[in-house]
N, CA, C and O atoms as CSV, one atom per row, in Angstrom:
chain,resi,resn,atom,element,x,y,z
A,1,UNK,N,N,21.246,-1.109,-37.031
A,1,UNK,CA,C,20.720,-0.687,-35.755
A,1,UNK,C,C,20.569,0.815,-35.692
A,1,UNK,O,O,20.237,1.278,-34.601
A,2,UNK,N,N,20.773,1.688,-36.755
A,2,UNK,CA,C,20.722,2.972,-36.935
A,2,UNK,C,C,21.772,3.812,-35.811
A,2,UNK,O,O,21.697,4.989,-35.459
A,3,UNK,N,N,22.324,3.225,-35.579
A,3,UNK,CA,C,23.425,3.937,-34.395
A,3,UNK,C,C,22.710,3.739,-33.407
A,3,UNK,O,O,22.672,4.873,-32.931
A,4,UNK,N,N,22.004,2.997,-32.634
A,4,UNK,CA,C,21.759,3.149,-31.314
A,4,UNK,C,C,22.629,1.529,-31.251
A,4,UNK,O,O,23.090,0.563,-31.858
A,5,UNK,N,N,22.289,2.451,-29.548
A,5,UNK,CA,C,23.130,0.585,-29.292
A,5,UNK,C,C,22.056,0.040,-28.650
A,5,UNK,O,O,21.020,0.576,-28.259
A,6,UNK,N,N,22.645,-1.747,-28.556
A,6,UNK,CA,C,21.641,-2.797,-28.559
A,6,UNK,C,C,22.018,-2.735,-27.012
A,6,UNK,O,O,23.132,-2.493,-26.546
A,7,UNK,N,N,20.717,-3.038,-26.248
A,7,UNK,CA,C,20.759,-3.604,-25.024
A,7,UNK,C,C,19.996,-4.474,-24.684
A,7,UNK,O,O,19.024,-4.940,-25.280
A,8,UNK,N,N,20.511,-4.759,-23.511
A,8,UNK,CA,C,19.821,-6.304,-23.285
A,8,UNK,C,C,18.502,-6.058,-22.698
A,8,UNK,O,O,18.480,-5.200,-21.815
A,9,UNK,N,N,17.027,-6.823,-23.105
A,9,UNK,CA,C,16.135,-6.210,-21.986
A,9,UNK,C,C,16.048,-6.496,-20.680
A,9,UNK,O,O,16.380,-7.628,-20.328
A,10,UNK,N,N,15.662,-5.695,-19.853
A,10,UNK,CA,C,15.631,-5.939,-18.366
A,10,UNK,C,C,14.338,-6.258,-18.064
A,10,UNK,O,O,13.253,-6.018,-18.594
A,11,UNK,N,N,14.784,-6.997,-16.857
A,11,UNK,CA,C,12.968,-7.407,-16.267
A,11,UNK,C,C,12.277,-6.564,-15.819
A,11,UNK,O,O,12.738,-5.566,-15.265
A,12,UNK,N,N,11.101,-6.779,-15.957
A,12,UNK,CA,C,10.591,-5.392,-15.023
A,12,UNK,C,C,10.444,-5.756,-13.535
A,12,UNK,O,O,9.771,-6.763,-13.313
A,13,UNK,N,N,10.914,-5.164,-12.580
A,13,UNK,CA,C,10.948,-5.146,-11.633
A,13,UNK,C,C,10.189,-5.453,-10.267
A,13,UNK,O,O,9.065,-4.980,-10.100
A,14,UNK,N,N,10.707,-6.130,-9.425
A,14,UNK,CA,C,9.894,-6.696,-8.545
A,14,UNK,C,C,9.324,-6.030,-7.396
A,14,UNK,O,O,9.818,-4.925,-7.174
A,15,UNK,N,N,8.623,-6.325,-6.789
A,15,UNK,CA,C,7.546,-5.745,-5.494
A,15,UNK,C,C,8.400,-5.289,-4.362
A,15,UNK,O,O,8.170,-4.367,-3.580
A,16,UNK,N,N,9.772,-6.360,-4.422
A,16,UNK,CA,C,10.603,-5.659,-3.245
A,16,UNK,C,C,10.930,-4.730,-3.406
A,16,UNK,O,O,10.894,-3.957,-2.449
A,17,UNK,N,N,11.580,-4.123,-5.053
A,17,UNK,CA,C,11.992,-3.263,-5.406
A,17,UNK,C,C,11.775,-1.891,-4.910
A,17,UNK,O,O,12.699,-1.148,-4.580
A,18,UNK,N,N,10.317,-1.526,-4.861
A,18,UNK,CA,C,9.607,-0.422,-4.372
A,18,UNK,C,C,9.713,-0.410,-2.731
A,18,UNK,O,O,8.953,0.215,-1.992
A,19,UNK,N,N,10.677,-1.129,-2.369
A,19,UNK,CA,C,10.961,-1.125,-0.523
A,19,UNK,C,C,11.363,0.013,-0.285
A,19,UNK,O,O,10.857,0.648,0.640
A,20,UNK,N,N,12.416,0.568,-1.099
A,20,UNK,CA,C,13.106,1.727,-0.902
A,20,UNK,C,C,12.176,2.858,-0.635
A,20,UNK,O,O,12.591,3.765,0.086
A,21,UNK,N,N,11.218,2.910,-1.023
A,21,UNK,CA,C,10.586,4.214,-1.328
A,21,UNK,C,C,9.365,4.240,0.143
A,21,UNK,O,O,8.439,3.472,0.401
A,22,UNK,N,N,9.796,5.280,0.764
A,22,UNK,CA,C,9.441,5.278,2.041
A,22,UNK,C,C,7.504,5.546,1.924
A,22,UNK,O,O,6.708,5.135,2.768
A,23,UNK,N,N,7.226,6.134,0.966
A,23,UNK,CA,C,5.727,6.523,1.005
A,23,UNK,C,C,4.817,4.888,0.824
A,23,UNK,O,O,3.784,4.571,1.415
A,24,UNK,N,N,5.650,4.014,-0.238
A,24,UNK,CA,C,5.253,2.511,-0.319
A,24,UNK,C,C,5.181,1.843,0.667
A,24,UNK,O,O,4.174,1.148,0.803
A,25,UNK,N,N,6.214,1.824,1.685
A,25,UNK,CA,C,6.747,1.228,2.411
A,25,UNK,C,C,5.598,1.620,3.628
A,25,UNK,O,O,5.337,0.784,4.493
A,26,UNK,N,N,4.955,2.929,3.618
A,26,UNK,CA,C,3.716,3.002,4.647
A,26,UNK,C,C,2.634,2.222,4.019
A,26,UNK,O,O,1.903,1.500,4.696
A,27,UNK,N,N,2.487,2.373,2.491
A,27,UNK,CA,C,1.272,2.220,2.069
A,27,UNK,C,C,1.367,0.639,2.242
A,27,UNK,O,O,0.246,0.132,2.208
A,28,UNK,N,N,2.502,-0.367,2.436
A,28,UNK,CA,C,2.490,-1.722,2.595
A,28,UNK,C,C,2.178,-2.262,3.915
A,28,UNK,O,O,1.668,-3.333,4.243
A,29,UNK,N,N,2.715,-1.008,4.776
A,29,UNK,CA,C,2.261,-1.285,6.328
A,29,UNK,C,C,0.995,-0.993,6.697
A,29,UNK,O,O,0.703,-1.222,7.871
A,30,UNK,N,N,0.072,-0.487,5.890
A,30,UNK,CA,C,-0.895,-0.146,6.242
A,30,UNK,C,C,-2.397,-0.950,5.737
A,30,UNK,O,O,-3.421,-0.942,6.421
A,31,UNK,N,N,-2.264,-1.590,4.467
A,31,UNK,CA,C,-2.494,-2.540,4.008
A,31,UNK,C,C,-2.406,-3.907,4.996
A,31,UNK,O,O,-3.463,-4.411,5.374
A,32,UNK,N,N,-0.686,-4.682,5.537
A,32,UNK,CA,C,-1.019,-5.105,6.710
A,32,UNK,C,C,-2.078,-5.009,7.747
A,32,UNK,O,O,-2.799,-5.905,8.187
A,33,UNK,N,N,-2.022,-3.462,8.121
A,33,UNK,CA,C,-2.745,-3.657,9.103
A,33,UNK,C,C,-4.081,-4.003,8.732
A,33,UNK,O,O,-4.690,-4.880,9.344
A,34,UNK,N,N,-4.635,-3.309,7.671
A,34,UNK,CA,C,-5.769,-3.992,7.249
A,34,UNK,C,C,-6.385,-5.310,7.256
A,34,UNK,O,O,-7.494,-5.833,7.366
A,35,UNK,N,N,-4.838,-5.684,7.046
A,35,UNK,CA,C,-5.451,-7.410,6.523
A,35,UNK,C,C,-5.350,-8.357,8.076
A,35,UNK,O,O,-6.003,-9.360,8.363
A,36,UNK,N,N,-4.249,-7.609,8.959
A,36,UNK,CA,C,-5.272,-7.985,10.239
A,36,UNK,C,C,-6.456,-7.598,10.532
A,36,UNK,O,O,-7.342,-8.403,10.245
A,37,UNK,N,N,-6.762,-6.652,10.999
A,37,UNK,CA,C,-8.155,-6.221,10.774
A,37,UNK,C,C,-9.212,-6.955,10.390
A,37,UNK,O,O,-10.242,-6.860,11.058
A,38,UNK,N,N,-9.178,-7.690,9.425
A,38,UNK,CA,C,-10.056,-8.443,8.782
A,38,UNK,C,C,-9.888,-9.757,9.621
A,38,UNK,O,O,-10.795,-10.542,9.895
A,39,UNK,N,N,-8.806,-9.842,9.916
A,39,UNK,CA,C,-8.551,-11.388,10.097
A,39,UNK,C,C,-8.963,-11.784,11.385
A,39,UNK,O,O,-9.405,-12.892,11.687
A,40,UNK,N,N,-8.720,-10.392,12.451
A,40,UNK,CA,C,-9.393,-9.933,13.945
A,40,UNK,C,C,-11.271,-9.708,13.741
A,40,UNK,O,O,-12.116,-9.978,14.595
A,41,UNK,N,N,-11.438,-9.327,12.801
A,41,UNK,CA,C,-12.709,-9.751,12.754
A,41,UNK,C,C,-13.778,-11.447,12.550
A,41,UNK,O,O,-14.723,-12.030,13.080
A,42,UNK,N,N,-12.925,-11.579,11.561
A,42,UNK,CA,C,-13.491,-12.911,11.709
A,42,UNK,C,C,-13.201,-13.829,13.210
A,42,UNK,O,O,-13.979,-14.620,13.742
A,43,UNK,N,N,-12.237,-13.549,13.529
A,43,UNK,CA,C,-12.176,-14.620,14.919
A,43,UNK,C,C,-12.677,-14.180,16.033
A,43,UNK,O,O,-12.676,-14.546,17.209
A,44,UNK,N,N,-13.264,-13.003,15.201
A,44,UNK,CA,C,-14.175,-12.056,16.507
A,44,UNK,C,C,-13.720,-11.328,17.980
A,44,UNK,O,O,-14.316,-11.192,19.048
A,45,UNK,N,N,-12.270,-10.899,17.471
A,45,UNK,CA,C,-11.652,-9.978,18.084
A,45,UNK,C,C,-11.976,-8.852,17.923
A,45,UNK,O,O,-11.055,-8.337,17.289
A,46,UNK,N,N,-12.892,-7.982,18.146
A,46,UNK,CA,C,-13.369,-6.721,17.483
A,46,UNK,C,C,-12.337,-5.528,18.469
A,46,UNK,O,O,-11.480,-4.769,18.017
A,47,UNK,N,N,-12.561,-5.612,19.213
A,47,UNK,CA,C,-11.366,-4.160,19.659
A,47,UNK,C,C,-9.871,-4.308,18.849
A,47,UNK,O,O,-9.211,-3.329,18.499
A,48,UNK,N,N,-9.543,-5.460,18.662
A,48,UNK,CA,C,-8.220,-5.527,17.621
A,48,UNK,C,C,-8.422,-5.000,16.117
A,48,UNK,O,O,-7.701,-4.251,15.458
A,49,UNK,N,N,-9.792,-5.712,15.741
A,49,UNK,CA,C,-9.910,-5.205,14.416
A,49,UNK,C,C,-9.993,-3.940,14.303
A,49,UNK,O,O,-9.463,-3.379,13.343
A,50,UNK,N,N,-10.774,-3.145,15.403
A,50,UNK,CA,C,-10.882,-1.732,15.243
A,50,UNK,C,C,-9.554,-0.913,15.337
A,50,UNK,O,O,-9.221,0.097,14.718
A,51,UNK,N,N,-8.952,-1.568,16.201
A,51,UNK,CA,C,-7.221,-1.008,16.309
A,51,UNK,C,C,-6.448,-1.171,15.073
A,51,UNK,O,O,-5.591,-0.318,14.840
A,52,UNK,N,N,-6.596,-2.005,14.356
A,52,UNK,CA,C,-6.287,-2.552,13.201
A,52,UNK,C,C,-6.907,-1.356,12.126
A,52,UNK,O,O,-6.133,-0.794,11.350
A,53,UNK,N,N,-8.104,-1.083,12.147
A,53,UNK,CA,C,-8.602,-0.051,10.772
A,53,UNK,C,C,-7.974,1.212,11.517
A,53,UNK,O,O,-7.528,2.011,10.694
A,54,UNK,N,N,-7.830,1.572,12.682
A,54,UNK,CA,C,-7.522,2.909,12.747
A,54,UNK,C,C,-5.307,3.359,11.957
A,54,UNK,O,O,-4.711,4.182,11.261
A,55,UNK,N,N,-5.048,2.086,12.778
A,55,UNK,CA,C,-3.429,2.107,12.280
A,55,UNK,C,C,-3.698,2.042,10.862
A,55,UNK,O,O,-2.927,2.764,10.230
A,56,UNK,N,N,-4.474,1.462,10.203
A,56,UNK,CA,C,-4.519,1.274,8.707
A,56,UNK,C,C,-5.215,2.673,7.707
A,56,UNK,O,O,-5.235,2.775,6.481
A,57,UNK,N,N,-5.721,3.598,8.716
A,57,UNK,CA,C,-6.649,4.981,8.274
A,57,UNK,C,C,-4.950,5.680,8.097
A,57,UNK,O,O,-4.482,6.014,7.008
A,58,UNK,N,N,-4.166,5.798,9.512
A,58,UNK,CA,C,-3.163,6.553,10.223
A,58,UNK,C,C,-2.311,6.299,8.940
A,58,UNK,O,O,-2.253,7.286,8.207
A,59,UNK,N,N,-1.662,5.238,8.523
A,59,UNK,CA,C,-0.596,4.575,7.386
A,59,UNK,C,C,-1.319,5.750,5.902
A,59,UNK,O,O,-0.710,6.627,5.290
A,60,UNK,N,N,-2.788,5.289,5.729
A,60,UNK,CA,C,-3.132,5.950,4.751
A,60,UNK,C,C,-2.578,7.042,4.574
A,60,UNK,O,O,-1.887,7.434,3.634
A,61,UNK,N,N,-3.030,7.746,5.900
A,61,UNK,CA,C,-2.742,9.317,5.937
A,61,UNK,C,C,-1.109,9.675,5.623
A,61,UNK,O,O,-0.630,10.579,4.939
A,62,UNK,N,N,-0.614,8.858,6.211
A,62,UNK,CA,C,0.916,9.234,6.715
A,62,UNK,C,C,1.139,8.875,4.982
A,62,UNK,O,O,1.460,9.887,4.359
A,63,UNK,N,N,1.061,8.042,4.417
A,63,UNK,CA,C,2.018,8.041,2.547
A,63,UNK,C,C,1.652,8.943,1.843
A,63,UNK,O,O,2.462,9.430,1.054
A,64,UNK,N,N,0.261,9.459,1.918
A,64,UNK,CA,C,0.119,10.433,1.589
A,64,UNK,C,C,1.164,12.220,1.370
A,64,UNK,O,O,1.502,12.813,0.345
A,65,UNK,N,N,1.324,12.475,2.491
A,65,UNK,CA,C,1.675,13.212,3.184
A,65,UNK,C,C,2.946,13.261,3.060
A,65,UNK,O,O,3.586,14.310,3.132
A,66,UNK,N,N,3.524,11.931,2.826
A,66,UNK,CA,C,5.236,11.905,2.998
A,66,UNK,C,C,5.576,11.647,1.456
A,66,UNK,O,O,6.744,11.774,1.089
A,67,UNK,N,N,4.672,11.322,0.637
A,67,UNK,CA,C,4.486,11.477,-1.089
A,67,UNK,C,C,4.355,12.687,-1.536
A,67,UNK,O,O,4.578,12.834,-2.738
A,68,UNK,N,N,3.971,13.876,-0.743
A,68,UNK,CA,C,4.051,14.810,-1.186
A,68,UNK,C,C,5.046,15.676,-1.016
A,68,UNK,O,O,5.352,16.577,-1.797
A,69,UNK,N,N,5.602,15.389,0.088
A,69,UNK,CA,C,6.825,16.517,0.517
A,69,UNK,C,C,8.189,15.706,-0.128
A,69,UNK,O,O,9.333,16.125,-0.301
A,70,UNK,N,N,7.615,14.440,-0.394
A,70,UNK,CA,C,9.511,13.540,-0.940
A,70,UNK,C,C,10.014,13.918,-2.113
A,70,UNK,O,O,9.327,13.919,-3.135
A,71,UNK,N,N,11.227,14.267,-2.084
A,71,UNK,CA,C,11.739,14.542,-3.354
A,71,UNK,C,C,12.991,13.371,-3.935
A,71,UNK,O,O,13.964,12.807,-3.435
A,72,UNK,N,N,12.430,13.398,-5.046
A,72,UNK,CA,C,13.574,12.645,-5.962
A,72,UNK,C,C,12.957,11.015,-6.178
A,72,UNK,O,O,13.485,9.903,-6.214
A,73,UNK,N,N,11.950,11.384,-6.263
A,73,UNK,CA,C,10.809,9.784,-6.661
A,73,UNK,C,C,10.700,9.109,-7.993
A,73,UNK,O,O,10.909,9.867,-8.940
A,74,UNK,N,N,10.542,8.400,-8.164
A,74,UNK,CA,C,10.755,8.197,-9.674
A,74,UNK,C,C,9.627,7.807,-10.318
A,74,UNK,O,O,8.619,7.689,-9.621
A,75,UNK,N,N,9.550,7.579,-11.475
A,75,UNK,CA,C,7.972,7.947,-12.304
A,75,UNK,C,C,7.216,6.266,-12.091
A,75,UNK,O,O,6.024,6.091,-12.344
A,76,UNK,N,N,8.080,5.191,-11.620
A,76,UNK,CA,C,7.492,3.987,-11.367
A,76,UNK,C,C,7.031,3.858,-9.973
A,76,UNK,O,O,5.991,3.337,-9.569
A,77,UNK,N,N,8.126,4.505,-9.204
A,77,UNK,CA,C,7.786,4.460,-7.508
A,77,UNK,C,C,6.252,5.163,-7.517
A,77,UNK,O,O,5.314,4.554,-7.003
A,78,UNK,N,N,6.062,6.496,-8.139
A,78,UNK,CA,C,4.984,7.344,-7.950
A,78,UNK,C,C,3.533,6.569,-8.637
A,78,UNK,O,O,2.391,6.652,-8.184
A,79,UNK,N,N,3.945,5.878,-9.749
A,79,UNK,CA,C,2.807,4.731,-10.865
A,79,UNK,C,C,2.247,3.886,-9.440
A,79,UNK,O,O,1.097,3.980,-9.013
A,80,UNK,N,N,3.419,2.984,-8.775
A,80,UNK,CA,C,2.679,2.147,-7.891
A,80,UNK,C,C,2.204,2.828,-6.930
A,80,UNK,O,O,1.026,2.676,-6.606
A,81,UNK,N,N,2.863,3.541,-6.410
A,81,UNK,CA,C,2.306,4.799,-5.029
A,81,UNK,C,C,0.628,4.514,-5.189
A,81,UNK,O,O,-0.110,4.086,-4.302
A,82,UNK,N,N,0.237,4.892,-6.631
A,82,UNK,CA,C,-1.008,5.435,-6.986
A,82,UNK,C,C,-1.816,4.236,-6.751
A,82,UNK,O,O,-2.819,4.127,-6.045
A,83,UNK,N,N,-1.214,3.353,-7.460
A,83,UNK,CA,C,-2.309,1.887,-8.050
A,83,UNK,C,C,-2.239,0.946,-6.298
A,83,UNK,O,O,-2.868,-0.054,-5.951
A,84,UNK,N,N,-1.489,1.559,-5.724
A,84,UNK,CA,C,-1.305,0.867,-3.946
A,84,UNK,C,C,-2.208,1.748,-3.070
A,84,UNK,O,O,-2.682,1.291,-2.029
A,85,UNK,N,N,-2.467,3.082,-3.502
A,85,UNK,CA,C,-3.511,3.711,-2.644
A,85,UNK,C,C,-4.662,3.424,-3.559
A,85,UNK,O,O,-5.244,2.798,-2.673
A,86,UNK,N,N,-5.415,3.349,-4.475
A,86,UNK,CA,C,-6.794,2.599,-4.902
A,86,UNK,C,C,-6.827,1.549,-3.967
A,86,UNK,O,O,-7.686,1.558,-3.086
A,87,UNK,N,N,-5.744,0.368,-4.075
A,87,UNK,CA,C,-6.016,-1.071,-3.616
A,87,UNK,C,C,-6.149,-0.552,-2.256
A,87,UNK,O,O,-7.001,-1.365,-1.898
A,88,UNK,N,N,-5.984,0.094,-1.342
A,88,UNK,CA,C,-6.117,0.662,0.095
A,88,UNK,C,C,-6.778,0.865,0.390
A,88,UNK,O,O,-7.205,0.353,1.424
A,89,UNK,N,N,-7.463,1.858,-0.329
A,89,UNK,CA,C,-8.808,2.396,-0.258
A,89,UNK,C,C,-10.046,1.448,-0.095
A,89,UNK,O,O,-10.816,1.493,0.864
A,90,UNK,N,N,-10.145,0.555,-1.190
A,90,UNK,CA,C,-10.638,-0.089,-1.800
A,90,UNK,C,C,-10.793,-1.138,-0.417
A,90,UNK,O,O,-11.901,-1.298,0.094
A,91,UNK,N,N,-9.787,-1.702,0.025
A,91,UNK,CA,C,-9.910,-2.912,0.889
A,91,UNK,C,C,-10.084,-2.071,2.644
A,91,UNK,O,O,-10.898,-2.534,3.442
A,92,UNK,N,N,-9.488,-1.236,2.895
A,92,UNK,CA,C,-9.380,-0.530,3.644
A,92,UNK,C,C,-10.753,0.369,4.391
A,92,UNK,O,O,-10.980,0.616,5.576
A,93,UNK,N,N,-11.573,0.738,3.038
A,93,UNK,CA,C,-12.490,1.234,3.696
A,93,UNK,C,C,-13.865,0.667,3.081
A,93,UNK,O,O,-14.956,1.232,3.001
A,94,UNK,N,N,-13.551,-0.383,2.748
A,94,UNK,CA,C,-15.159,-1.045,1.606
A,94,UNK,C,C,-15.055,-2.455,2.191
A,94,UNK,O,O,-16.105,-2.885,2.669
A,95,UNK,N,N,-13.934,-3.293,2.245
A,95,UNK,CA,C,-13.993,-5.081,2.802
A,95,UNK,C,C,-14.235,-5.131,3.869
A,95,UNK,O,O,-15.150,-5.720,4.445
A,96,UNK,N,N,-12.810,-4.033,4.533
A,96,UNK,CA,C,-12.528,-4.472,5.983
A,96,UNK,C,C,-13.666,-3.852,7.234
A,96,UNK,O,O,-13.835,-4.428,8.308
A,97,UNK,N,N,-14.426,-2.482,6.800
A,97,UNK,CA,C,-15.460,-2.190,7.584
A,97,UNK,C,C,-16.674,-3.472,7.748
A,97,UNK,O,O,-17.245,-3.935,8.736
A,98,UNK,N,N,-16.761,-3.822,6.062
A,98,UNK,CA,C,-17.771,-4.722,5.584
A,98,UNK,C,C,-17.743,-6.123,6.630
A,98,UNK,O,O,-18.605,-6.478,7.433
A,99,UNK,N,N,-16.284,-6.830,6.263
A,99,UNK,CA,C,-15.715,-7.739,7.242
A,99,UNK,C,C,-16.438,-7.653,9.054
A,99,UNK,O,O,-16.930,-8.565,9.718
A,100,UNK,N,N,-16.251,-6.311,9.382
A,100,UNK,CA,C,-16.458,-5.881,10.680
A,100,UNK,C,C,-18.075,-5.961,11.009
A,100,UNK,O,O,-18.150,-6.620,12.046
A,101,UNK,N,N,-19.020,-5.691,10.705
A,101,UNK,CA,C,-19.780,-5.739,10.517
A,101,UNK,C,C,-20.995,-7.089,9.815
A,101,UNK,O,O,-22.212,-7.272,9.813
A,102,UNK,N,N,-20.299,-7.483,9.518
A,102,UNK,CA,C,-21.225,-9.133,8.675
A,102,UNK,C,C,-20.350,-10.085,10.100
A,102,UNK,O,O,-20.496,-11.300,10.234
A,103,UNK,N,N,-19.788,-9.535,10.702
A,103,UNK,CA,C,-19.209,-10.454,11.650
A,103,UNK,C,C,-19.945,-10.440,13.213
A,103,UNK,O,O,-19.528,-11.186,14.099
């Protein structure tokens, strides 16, 4: 084993895991709101859905913001941070307007 020692492998880690990390923890609430949003659109609640994309703009903003000033993050919390604001973006300002609108 060349002198290292053997360890056991670990799993890689689950979705709750990243609860801790307060910038995720917006970017998950904000996503929510999205996905009401969408869901207020189709049943053709439109002042909800719109309440819905603005809390979901606000969340954007806010992980942002609180990702930058947080200290002591770790190089996986910051990996998903990233790959959770694409998926945000992505559904946030491309489905859920889309949703709003074809409705």
């Amino acid at each position: 084993m060349n002198g290292s020692k053997a360890t056991a492998a670990q799993p890689p880690p689950t979705i709750l895991s990243f609860l801790k990390d307060l910038p995720n923890v917006c970017s998950f609430v904000g996503l929510a709101c999205t996905v009401f949003a969408i869901y207020f659109s189709i049943i053709g609640s439109y002042y909800a859905a719109m309440i819905g994309m603005v809390w979901a703009v606000a969340f954007d903003w806010a992980d942002g913001l609180i990702a930058r000033r947080m200290l002591g993050r770790t190089g996986k919390d910051r990996a998903l941070g990233g790959q959770l604001d694409v998926l945000i973006d992505i559904v946030s300002y491309g489905v859920a307007p889309a949703m709003l609108l074809l409705s």
